[in-house]
C-alpha positions as CSV (number, residue, x, y, z in Angstrom):
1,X,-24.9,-26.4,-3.8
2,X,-22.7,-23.2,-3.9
3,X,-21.5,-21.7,-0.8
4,X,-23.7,-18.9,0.3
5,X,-21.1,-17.3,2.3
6,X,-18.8,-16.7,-0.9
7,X,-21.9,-16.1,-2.6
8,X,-22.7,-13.1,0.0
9,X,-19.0,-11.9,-0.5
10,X,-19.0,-11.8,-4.3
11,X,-16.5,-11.0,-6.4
12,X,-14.4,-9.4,-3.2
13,X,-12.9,-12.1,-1.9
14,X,-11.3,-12.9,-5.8
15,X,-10.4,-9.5,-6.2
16,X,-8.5,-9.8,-2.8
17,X,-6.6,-12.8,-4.1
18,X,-5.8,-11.1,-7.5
19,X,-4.8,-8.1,-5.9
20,X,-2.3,-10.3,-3.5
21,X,-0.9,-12.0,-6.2
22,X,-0.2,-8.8,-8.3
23,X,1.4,-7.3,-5.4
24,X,3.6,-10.5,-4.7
25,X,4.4,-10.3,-8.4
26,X,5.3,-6.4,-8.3
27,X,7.7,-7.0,-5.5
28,X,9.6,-9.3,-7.3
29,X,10.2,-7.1,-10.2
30,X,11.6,-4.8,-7.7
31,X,13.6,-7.3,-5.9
32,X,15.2,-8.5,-9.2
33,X,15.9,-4.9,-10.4
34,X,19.8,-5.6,-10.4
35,X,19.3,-9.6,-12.1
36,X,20.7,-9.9,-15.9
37,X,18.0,-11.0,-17.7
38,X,15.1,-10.4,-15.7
39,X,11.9,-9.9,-17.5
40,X,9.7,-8.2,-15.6
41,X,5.9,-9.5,-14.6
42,X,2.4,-8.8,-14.1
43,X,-0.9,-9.9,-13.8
44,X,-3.6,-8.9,-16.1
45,X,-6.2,-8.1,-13.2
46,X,-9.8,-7.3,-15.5
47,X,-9.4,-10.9,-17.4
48,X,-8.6,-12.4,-13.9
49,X,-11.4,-10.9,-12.5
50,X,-13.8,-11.8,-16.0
51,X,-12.7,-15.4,-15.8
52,X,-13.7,-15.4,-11.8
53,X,-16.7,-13.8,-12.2
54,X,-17.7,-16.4,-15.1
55,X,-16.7,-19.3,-13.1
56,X,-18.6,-17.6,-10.3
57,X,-22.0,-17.9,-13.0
58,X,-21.3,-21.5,-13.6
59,X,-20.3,-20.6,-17.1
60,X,-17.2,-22.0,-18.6
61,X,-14.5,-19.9,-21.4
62,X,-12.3,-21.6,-23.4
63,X,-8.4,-20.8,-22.8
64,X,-9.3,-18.6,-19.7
65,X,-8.2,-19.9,-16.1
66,X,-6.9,-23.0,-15.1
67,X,-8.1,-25.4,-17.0
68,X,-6.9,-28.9,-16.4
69,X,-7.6,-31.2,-19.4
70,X,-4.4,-33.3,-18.3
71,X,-3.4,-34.3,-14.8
72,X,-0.1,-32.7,-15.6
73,X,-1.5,-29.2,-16.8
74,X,-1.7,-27.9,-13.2
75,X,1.7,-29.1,-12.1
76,X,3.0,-27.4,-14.6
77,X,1.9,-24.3,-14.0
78,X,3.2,-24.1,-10.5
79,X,6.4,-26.1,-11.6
80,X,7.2,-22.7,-14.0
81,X,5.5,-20.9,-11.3
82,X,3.2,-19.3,-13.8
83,X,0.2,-18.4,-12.6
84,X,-2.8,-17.8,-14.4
85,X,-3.0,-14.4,-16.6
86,X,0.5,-13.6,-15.6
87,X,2.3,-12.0,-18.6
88,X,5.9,-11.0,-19.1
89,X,5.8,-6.8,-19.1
90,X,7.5,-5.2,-22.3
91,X,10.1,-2.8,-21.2
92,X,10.2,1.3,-22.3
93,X,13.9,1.2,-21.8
94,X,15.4,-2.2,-21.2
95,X,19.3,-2.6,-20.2
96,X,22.3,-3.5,-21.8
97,X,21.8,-7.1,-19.6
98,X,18.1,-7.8,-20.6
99,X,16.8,-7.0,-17.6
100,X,13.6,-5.4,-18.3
101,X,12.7,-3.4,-15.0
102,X,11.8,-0.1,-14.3
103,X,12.1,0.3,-10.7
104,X,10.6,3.7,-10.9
105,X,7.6,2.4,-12.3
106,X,7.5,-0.7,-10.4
107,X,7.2,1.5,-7.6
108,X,4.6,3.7,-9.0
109,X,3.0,0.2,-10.0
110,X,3.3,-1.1,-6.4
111,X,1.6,2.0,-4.7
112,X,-1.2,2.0,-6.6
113,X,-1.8,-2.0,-6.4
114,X,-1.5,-1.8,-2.4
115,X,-4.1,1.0,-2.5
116,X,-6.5,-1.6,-4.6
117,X,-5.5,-3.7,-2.3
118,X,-6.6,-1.3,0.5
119,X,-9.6,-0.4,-1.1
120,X,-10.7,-4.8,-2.1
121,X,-10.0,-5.5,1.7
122,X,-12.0,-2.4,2.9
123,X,-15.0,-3.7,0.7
124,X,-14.0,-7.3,1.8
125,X,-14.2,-5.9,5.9
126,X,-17.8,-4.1,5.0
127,X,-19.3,-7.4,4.0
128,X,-17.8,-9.7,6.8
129,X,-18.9,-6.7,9.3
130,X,-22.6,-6.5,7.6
131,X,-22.7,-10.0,8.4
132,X,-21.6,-10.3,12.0
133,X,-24.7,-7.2,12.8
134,X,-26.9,-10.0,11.0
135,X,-25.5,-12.6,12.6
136,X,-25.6,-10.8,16.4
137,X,-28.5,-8.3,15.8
138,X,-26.6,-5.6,16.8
Protein backbone atom coordinates (compact mmCIF):
# COMPACT_ATOMS: atom_id res chain seq x y z
CA UNK A 1 0.00 0.00 0.00
CA UNK A 2 1.53 3.48 -1.03
CA UNK A 3 2.13 6.00 1.52
CA UNK A 4 -0.54 8.51 1.64
CA UNK A 5 1.48 11.12 3.14
CA UNK A 6 3.86 11.20 -0.12
CA UNK A 7 0.86 10.65 -1.94
CA UNK A 8 -0.71 13.99 -0.42
CA UNK A 9 2.72 15.73 -1.18
CA UNK A 10 3.02 14.67 -4.80
CA UNK A 11 5.49 15.31 -7.05
CA UNK A 12 6.98 18.25 -4.47
CA UNK A 13 8.91 16.39 -2.32
CA UNK A 14 10.93 14.84 -5.86
CA UNK A 15 11.13 18.07 -7.21
CA UNK A 16 12.83 19.17 -3.86
CA UNK A 17 15.38 16.32 -4.12
CA UNK A 18 16.09 17.11 -7.97
CA UNK A 19 16.35 20.54 -7.29
CA UNK A 20 19.05 19.73 -4.34
CA UNK A 21 20.90 17.60 -6.28
CA UNK A 22 21.13 20.16 -9.27
CA UNK A 23 22.29 22.74 -7.03
CA UNK A 24 24.97 20.40 -5.29
CA UNK A 25 25.99 19.60 -8.91
CA UNK A 26 26.07 23.49 -9.94
CA UNK A 27 28.39 24.24 -7.06
CA UNK A 28 30.84 21.88 -8.08
CA UNK A 29 31.17 23.21 -11.53
CA UNK A 30 31.94 26.45 -9.76
CA UNK A 31 34.26 25.04 -7.31
CA UNK A 32 36.26 23.20 -10.07
CA UNK A 33 36.32 26.40 -12.27
CA UNK A 34 40.31 26.50 -11.98
CA UNK A 35 40.69 22.16 -12.37
CA UNK A 36 42.44 20.99 -15.95
CA UNK A 37 40.16 18.90 -17.36
CA UNK A 38 37.04 19.48 -15.59
CA UNK A 39 33.97 18.77 -17.56
CA UNK A 40 31.27 20.52 -16.31
CA UNK A 41 27.71 18.87 -14.99
CA UNK A 42 24.13 18.94 -14.78
CA UNK A 43 21.13 17.36 -14.20
CA UNK A 44 18.44 17.06 -16.72
CA UNK A 45 15.49 18.12 -14.30
CA UNK A 46 12.06 17.43 -16.71
CA UNK A 47 13.24 13.59 -17.40
CA UNK A 48 14.03 13.35 -13.62
CA UNK A 49 10.88 14.68 -12.85
CA UNK A 50 8.95 12.32 -15.86
CA UNK A 51 10.69 9.24 -14.55
CA UNK A 52 9.49 10.24 -10.82
CA UNK A 53 6.21 10.94 -11.68
CA UNK A 54 5.94 7.46 -13.67
CA UNK A 55 7.37 5.60 -10.86
CA UNK A 56 4.98 7.65 -8.78
CA UNK A 57 1.89 5.79 -11.32
CA UNK A 58 3.26 2.44 -10.74
CA UNK A 59 4.35 2.46 -14.37
CA UNK A 60 7.78 1.28 -15.31
CA UNK A 61 10.21 3.03 -18.56
CA UNK A 62 12.88 1.21 -19.89
CA UNK A 63 16.47 2.97 -19.50
CA UNK A 64 14.98 5.76 -17.27
CA UNK A 65 15.99 5.82 -13.46
CA UNK A 66 17.83 3.45 -11.55
CA UNK A 67 17.17 0.40 -12.64
CA UNK A 68 19.02 -2.39 -10.91
CA UNK A 69 18.92 -5.62 -13.15
CA UNK A 70 22.45 -6.57 -11.37
CA UNK A 71 23.33 -6.30 -7.77
CA UNK A 72 26.30 -4.30 -8.93
CA UNK A 73 24.34 -1.75 -11.14
CA UNK A 74 23.69 0.54 -8.11
CA UNK A 75 27.15 0.47 -6.71
CA UNK A 76 28.31 1.52 -9.52
CA UNK A 77 26.58 4.38 -9.92
CA UNK A 78 27.54 5.90 -6.69
CA UNK A 79 31.17 4.32 -7.09
CA UNK A 80 31.49 6.93 -10.32
CA UNK A 81 29.26 9.13 -8.37
CA UNK A 82 26.88 9.35 -11.28
CA UNK A 83 23.68 9.96 -10.42
CA UNK A 84 20.74 9.33 -12.38
CA UNK A 85 20.06 11.89 -15.56
CA UNK A 86 23.31 13.60 -14.73
CA UNK A 87 24.96 14.56 -18.11
CA UNK A 88 28.37 16.08 -18.85
CA UNK A 89 27.43 20.02 -20.14
CA UNK A 90 29.09 20.91 -23.66
CA UNK A 91 31.10 23.92 -23.28
CA UNK A 92 30.52 27.49 -25.52
CA UNK A 93 34.13 28.25 -25.00
CA UNK A 94 36.18 25.64 -23.37
CA UNK A 95 40.01 26.33 -22.23
CA UNK A 96 43.24 25.63 -23.43
CA UNK A 97 43.28 22.82 -20.25
CA UNK A 98 39.80 21.12 -21.05
CA UNK A 99 38.20 22.52 -18.45
CA UNK A 100 34.77 23.12 -19.72
CA UNK A 101 33.28 25.74 -17.10
CA UNK A 102 31.77 28.85 -17.51
CA UNK A 103 31.65 30.33 -14.18
CA UNK A 104 29.56 33.17 -15.42
CA UNK A 105 26.97 30.95 -16.47
CA UNK A 106 27.31 28.59 -13.67
CA UNK A 107 26.44 31.44 -11.67
CA UNK A 108 23.53 32.55 -13.69
CA UNK A 109 22.73 28.70 -13.64
CA UNK A 110 23.01 28.54 -9.77
CA UNK A 111 20.67 31.62 -9.16
CA UNK A 112 18.08 30.52 -11.00
CA UNK A 113 18.16 26.69 -9.54
CA UNK A 114 18.14 28.17 -5.88
CA UNK A 115 15.08 30.25 -6.80
CA UNK A 116 13.38 26.63 -8.03
CA UNK A 117 14.61 25.62 -5.18
CA UNK A 118 12.88 28.45 -3.33
CA UNK A 119 9.86 28.19 -5.10
CA UNK A 120 9.64 23.58 -4.76
CA UNK A 121 10.20 24.18 -0.91
CA UNK A 122 7.62 27.05 -0.72
CA UNK A 123 5.09 24.56 -2.45
CA UNK A 124 6.64 21.71 -0.31
CA UNK A 125 5.84 24.22 3.10
CA UNK A 126 2.09 24.88 1.66
CA UNK A 127 1.34 21.21 1.75
CA UNK A 128 2.95 20.21 5.09
CA UNK A 129 1.11 23.56 6.53
CA UNK A 130 -2.37 22.48 4.86
CA UNK A 131 -1.87 19.38 6.70
CA UNK A 132 -0.98 20.41 10.23
CA UNK A 133 -4.74 22.94 9.93
CA UNK A 134 -6.20 19.30 9.09
CA UNK A 135 -4.46 17.68 11.45
CA UNK A 136 -5.13 20.48 14.48
CA UNK A 137 -8.45 22.03 13.16
CA UNK A 138 -7.11 25.21 13.29
Amino acid sequence: MANPIIQYTGFHADALQLREQRLKLIASNLANADTPGYQAQDLDFNAAMEAANLRRAGQAQAGAGLVATHEAHLSDAIATGRLPFQYTRQAVQPSLDGNTVDPDAERAAYGRAALEYRASMSFFESKVRNLLTAITGQ
